[in-house]
C-alpha positions as CSV (number, residue, x, y, z in Angstrom):
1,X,0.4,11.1,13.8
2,X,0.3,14.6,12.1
3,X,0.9,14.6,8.8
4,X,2.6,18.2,7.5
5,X,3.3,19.3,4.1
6,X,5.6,21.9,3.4
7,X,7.7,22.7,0.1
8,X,10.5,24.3,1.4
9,X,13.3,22.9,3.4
10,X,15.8,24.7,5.1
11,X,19.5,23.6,6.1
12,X,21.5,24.6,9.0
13,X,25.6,24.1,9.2
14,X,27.0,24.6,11.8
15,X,30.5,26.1,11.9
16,X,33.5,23.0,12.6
17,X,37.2,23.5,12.0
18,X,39.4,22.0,9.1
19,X,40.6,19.1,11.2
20,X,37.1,18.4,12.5
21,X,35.6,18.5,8.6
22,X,38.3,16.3,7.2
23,X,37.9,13.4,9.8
24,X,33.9,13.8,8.9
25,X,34.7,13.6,5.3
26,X,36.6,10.8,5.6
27,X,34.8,9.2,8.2
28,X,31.6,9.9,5.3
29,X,33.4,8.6,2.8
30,X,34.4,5.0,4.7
31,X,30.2,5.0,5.0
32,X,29.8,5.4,1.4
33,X,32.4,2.3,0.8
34,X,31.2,0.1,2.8
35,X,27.3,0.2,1.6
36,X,28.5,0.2,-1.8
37,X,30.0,-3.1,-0.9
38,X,27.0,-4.5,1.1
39,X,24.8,-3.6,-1.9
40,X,26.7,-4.9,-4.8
41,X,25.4,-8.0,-4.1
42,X,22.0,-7.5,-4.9
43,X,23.1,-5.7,-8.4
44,X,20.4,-2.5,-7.3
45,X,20.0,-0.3,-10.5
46,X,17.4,1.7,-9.5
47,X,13.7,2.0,-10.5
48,X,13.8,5.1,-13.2
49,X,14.9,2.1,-15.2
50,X,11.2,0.8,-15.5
51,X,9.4,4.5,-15.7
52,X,9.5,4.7,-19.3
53,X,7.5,1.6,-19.4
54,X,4.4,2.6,-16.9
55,X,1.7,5.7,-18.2
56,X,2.0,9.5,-16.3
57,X,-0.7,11.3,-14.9
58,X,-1.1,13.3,-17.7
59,X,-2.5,10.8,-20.2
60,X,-5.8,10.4,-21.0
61,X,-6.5,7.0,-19.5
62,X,-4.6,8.2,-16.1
63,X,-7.2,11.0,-16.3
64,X,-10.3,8.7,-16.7
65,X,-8.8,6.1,-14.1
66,X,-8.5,9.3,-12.1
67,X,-12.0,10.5,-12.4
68,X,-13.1,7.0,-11.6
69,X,-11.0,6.5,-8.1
70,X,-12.8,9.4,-6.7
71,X,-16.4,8.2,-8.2
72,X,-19.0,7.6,-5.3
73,X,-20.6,6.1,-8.0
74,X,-18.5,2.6,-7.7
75,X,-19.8,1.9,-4.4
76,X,-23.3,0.4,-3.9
77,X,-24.6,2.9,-2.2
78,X,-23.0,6.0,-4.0
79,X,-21.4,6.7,-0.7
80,X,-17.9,5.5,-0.9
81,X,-15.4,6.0,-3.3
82,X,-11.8,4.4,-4.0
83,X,-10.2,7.4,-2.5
84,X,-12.1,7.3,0.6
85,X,-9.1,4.9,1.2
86,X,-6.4,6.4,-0.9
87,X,-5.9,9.4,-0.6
88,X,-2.5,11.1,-2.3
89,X,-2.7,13.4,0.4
90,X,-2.5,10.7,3.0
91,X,0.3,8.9,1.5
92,X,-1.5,6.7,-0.6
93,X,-3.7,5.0,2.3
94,X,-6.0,6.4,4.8
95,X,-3.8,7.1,8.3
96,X,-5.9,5.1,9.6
97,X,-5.2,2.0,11.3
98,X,-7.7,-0.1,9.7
99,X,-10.0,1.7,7.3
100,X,-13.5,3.2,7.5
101,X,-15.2,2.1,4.4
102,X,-19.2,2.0,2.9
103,X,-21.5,3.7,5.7
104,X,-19.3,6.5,7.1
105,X,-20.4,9.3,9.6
106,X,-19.6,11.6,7.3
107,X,-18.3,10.4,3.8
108,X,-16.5,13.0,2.8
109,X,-14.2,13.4,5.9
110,X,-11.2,11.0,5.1
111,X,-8.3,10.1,7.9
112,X,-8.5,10.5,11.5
113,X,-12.1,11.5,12.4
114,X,-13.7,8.9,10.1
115,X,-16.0,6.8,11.7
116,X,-18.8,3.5,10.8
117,X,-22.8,4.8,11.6
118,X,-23.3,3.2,14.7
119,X,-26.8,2.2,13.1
120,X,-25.3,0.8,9.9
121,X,-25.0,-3.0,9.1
122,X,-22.7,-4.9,10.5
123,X,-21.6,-2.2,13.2
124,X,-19.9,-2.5,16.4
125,X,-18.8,0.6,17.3
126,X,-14.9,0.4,15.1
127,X,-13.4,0.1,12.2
128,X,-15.1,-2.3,9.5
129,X,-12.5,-3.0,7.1
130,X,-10.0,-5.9,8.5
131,X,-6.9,-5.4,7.4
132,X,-4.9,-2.0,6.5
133,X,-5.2,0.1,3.5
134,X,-2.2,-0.8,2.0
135,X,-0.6,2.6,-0.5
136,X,-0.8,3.0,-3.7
137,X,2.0,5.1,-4.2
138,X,4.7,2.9,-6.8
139,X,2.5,-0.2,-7.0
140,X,3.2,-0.5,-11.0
141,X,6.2,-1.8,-9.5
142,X,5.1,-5.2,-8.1
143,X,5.7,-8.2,-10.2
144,X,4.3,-11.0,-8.6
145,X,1.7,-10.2,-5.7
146,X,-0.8,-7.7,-4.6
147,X,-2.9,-7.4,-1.3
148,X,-1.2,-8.8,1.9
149,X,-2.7,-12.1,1.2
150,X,-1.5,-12.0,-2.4
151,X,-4.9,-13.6,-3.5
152,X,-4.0,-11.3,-6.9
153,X,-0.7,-12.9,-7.8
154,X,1.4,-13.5,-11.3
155,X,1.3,-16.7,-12.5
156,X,4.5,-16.5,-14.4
157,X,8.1,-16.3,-13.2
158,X,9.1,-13.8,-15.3
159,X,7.2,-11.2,-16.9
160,X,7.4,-7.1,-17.9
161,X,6.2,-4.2,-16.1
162,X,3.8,-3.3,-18.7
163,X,2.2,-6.3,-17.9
164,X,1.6,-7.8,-21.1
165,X,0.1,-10.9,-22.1
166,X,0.5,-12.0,-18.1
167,X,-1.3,-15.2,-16.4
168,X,-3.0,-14.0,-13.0
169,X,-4.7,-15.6,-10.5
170,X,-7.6,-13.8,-8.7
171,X,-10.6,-14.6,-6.1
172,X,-12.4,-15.5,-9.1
173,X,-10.2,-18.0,-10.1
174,X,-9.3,-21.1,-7.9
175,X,-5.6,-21.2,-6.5
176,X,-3.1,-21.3,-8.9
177,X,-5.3,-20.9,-11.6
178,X,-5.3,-18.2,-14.3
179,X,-8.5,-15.4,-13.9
180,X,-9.3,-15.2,-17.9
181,X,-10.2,-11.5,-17.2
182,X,-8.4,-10.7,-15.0
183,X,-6.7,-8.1,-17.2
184,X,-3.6,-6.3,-18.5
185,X,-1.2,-6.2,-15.2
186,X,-1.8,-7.0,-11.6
187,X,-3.3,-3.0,-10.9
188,X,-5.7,-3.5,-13.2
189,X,-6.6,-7.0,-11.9
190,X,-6.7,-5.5,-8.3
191,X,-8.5,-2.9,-9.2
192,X,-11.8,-5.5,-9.8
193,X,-12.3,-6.3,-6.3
194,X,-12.7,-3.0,-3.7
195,X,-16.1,-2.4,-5.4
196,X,-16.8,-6.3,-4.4
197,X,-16.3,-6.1,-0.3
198,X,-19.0,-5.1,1.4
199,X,-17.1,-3.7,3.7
200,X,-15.3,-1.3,1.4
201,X,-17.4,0.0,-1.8
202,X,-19.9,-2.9,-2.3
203,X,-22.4,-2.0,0.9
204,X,-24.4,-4.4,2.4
205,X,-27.9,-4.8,0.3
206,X,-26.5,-3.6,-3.5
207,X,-26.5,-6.5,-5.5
208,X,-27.3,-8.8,-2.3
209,X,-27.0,-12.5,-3.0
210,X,-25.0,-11.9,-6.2
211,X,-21.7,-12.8,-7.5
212,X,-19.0,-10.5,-8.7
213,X,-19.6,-10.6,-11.8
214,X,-23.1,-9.6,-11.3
215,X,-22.4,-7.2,-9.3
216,X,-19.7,-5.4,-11.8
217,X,-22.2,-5.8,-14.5
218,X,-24.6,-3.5,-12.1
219,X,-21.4,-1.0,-11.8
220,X,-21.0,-0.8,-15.3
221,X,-24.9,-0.1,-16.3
222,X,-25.3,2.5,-13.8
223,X,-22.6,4.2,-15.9
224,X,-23.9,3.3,-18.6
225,X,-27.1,5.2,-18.0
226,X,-29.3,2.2,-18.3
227,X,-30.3,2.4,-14.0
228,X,-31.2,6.0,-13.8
229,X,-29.0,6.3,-10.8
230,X,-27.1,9.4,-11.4
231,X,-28.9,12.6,-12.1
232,X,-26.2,14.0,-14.2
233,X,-23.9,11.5,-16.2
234,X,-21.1,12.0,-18.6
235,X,-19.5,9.1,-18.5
236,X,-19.3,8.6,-22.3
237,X,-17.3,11.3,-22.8
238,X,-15.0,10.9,-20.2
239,X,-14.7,7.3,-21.6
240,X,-14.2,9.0,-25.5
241,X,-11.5,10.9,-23.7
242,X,-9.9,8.3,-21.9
243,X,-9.2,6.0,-24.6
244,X,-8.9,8.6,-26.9
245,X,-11.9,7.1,-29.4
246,X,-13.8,8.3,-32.0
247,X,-17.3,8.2,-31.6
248,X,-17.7,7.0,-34.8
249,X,-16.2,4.1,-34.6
250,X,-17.3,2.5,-30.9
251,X,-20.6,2.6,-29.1
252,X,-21.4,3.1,-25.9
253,X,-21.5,-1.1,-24.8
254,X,-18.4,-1.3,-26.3
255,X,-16.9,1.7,-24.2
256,X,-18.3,1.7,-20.9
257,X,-16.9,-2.3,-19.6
258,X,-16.0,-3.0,-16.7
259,X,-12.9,-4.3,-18.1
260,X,-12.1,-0.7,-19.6
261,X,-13.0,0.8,-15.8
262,X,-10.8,-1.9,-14.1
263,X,-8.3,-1.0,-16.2
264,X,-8.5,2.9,-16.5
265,X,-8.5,3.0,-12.3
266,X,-5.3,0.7,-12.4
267,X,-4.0,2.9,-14.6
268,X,-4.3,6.0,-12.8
269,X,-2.3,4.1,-9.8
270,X,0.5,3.0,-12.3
271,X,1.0,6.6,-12.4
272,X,2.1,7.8,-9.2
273,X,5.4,6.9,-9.7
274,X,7.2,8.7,-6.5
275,X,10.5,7.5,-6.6
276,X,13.2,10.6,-7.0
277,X,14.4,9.3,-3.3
278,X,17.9,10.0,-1.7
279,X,18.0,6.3,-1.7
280,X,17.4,5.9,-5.0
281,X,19.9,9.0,-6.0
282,X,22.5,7.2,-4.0
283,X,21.9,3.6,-6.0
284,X,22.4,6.0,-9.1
285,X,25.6,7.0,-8.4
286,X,25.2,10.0,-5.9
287,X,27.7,9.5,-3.2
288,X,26.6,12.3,-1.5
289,X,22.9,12.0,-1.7
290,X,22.7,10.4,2.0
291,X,23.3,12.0,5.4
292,X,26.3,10.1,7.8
293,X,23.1,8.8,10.4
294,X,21.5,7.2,7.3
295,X,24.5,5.5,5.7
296,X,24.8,4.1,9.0
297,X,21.6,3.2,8.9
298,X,21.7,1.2,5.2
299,X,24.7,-0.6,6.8
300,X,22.2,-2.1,9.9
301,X,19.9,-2.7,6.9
302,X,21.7,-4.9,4.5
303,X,24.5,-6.4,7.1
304,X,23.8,-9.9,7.8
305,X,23.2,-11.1,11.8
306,X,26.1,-13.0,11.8
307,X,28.2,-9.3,10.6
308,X,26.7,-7.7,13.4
309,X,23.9,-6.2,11.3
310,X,19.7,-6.0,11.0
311,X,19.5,-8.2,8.4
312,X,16.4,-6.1,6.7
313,X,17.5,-7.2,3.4
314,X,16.6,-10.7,3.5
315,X,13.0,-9.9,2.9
316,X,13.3,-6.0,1.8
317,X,15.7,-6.4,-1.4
318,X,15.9,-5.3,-4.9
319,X,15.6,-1.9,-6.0
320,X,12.1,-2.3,-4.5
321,X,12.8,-3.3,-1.2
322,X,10.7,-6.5,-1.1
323,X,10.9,-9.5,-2.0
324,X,7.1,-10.1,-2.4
325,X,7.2,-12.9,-0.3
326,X,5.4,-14.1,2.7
327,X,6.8,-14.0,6.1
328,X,5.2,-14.2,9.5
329,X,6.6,-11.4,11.5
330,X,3.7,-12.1,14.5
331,X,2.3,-8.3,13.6
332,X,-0.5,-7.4,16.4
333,X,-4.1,-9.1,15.4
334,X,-6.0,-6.5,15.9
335,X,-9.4,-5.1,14.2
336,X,-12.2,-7.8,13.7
337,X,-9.9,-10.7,11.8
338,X,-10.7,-12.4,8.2
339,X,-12.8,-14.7,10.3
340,X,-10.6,-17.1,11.3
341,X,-10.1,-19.1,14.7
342,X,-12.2,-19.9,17.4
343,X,-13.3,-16.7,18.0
344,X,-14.1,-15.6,14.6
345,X,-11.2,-12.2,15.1
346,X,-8.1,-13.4,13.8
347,X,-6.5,-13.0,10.2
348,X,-4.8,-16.6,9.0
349,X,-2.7,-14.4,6.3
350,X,-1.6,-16.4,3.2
351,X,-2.8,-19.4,4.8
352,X,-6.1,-18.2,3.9
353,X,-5.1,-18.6,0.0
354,X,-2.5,-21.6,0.4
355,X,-3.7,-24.4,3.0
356,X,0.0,-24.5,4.4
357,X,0.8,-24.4,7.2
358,X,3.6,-22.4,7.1
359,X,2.5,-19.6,5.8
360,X,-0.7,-19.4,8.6
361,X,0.0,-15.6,10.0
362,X,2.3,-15.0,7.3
363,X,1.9,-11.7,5.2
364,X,3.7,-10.3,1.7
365,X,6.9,-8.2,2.8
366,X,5.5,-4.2,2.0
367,X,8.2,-2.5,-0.4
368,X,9.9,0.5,1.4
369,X,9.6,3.5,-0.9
370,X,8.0,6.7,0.8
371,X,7.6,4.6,3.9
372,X,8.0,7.6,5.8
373,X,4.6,8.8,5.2
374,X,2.5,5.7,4.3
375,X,1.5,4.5,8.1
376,X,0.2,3.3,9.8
377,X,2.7,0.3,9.3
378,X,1.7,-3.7,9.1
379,X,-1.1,-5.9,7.5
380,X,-3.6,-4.2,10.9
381,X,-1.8,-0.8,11.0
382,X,-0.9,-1.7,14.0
383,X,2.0,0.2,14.8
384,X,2.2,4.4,14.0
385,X,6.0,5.1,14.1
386,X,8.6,3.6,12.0
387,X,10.6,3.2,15.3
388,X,8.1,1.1,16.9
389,X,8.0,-1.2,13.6
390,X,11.9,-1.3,13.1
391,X,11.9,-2.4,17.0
392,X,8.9,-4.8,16.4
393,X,11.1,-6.3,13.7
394,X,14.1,-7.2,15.8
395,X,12.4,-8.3,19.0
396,X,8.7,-9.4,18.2
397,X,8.1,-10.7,21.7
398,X,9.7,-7.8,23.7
399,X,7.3,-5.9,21.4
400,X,3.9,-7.3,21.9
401,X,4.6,-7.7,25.6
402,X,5.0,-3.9,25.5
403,X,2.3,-3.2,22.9
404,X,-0.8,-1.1,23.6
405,X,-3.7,-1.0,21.1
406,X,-5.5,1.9,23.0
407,X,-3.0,4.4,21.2
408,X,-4.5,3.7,17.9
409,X,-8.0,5.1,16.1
410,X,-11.4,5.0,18.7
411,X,-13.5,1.8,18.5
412,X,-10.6,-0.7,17.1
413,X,-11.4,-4.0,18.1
414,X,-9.2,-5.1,20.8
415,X,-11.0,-8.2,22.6
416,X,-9.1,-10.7,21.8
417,X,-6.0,-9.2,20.5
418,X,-3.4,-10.4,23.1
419,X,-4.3,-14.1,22.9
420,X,-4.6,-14.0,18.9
421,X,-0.9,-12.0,18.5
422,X,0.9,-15.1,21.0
423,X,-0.6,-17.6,18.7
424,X,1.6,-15.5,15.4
425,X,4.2,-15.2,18.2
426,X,4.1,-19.2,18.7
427,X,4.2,-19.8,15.1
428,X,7.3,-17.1,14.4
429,X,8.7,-19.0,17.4
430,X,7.9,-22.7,15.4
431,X,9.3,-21.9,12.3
432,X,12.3,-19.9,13.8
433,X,13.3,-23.2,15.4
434,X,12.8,-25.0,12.3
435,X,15.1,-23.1,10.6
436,X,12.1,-21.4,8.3
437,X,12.3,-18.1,9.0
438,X,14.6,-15.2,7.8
439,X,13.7,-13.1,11.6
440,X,16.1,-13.5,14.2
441,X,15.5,-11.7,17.4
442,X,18.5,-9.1,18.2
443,X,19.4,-6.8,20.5
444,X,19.6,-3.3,19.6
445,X,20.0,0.5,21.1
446,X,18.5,3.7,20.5
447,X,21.3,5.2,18.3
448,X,20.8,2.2,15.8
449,X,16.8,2.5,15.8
450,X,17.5,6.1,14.8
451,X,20.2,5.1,11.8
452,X,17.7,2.7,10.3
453,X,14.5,5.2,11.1
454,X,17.1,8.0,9.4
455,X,17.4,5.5,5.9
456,X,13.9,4.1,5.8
457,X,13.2,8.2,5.5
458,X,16.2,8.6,2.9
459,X,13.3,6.0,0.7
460,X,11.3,9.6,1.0
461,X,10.1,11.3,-2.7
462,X,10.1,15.3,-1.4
463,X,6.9,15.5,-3.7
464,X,4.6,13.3,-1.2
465,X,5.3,16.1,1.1
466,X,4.6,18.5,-0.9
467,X,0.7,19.1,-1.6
468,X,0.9,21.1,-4.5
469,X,2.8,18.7,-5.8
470,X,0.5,15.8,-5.4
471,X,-2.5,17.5,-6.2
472,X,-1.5,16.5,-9.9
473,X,-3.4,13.1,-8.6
474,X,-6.5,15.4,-7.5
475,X,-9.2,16.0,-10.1
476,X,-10.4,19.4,-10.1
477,X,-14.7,20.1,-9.8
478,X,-14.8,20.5,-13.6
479,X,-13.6,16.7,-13.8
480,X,-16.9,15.4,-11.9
481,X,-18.9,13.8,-14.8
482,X,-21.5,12.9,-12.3
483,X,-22.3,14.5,-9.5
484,X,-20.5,12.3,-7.1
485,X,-17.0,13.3,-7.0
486,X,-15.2,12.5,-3.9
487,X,-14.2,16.2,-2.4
488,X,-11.6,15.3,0.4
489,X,-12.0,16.9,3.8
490,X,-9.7,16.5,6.9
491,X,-9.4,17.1,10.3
């Protein structure tokens, strides 16, 4: 899928008579009603609500936590950065289906195009990342989980977006149990673990052997100074900035923590708040802020089954759309697994974090804002078009008996796919008889596939379209305090 930025958009009307524009009016109008209605309910007030709360791009720690995502200098090798997997420019992810991470072809070259060194460790020709770079775009907004696993989860049942004195559970802690340093808010707790995988920042021989902890320690020397890894380093002064010290009063072992990085980079993602949506200027108050096709198209969403509806809202509700939960929607296992099963290729989901049962192939429900240009869409990327998901959603079998892998990135894994996806097919099918899940298969046409594909864009910011807009997220040359700035190419 071609992704194209522009930053103009132009309308055309087309001439109607009086009669014909006062039935559409009115007909416009009965829309508006009715999704009023079917949204009261859920008591949406809208997500500007929270922005005061969360730090803009323009601070001084968003600009260190900035500087930092597109470090080379993270990753064991100096060869990947945190941007090599999202980019702003590629909706917050990579467009890939599953990413490209530490030993790339070309490391600069981000999107379609990237590919593993076929002589690199652990290489077999695809993708070597297993699961989908998820986007970073509006992330401050989760509460409870992060990563499709949500093995970096909330403790608490309530708690603030500024994340303040929260109890979180990480990989470093055991399950249900509070991560001591885990840090400020969820973003800054996920932010401790890319530059762990091997597959994404870590690299296959830095810190070999090691644990985490160890191997953050390493991180934070090299910046430091104290490796003599980087030829040029200014970290201390980005780090002054950042946190707007005196020099007087800190040193540089007090500065340059990994805690301060972890949270600097999560930071930076609390930032890109893209959320001036039709959709979201419609739960504000602005009647006419949605096309007719897409006001059909929330009504599909939030009707129930039993009304005639997609039920959608079940799982995508709130002003976020999700309820960051865990459903098993039997998405395509492709890509080379977490692992799990007989054969080593498929992903067990949350099951990998809970032990139950239920939850085996089950994945946290994605929040819908800017959907339009974060694919590709599921927990594999395995499907590019929001029409092919939407359909995927209300037929899973019909879906995978259609589905062909071939149409994604070169190299993806594929072996095993078919027999892996029918096992999350049996268990969707297990728990749907159980009365355990919210998915019900429906039937559907085209003309409502295009209503719901015509709202899920109305969840559309114009600014992640528009590259001069987003390159407020893109540090300029001077920024690089090192030498290994991340300059973005693309095909």
């Amino acid at each position: 899928m071609k992704r194209i930025f522009s930053s103009i958009i132009v309308l055309s009307l087309l001439g109607c008579s009086d009669s014909d524009n006062s039935e559409t009016i009115d007909q416009k109008a009965g829309l508006v009603s009715d999704v009023r209605t079917l949204i009261e309910p859920y008591q949406l007030q809208g997500l500007s609500q929270h922005v005061a709360n969360l730090p803009n791009i323009e601070q001084p720690i968003a600009q260190l936590g900035m500087q930092l995502f597109y470090a080379k200098s993270l990753s064991g090798n100096i060869d990947t950065a945190c941007v090599s997997c999202h980019h702003p420019f590629l909706g917050g992810g990579d467009d890939l289906a599953l990413p490209i991470g530490v030993d790339a072809v070309e490391q600069n070259l981000l999107g379609p195009g990237r590919e593993h060194m076929p002589s690199a460790a652990h290489a077999d020709g695809g993708p070597t990342v297993p699961r989908n770079a998820p986007s970073t775009f509006n992330i401050a907004f989760y509460n409870k989980v992060m990563f499709h696993d949500g093995r970096v989860e909330s403790l608490d049942t309530q708690w603030a977006l500024n994340g303040s004195n929260q109890s979180i559970r990480t990989p470093d802690s055991q399950f249900n149990t509070k991560d001591n340093v885990a840090g400020a808010n969820l973003a800054a707790a996920q932010a401790r673990f890319p530059v762990t995988s091997t597959e994404e920042m870590r690299g296959f021989n830095y810190a070999a052997g090691q644990s985490n902890q160890v191997l953050r320690e390493q991180l934070t020397s090299r910046l430091k100074g104290e490796t003599n890894e980087l030829a040029h380093n200014e970290w201390f002064n980005a780090f002054l900035n950042g946190f707007e010290a005196d020099i007087n009063d800190v040193d540089i072992n007090q500065l340059i923590t990994f805690d301060n990085i972890a949270f600097a980079l999560g930071e930076f993602q609390r930032s890109q708040i893209l959320i001036n949506s039709p959709w979201h200027n419609f739960v504000e108050g602005d009647d006419s802020a949605l096309t007719e096709q897409q006001l059909q198209g929330a009504k599909l969403f939030y009707t129930s089954y039993e009304n005639g509806g997609f039920n959608c809202a079940s799982c995508h509700s709130g002003d976020f759309m999700t309820d960051e939960s865990f459903h098993v929607i039997a998405m395509p296992q492709i890509g080379r697994g977490k692992g799990n099963g007989l054969t080593s290729d498929e992903d067990f989901g949350r099951f990998r974090e809970t032990n139950e049962e239920n939850d085996r192939f089950a994945f946290r429900t994605p929040h819908l804002t800017n959907i339009e240009v974060t694919f590709p869409y599921g927990h594999s990327g395995a499907f590019l078009t929001l029409e092919a998901v939407v359909k995927h959603h209300l037929n899973p079998a019909l879906s995978i008996a259609n589905y062909d892998p071939t149409t994604l990135q070169p190299g993806l894994q594929t072996n095993n796919w078919l027999a892996n996806t029918e096992k999350a097919l049996h268990q969707l099918t297990q728990l749907q008889a159980a009365g355990e899940s919210k998915l019900q298969a429906v039937d559907y046409t085209e003309q409502q596939i295009s209503a719901v594909v015509a709202f899920l864009k109305a969840q559309t910011d114009p600014c992640v379209k528009d590259q001069a807009c987003m390159s407020k997220w893109v540090p300029t040359r001077e920024q690089d305090v090192d030498n290994t700035q991340l300059v973005a190419e693309f095909n």
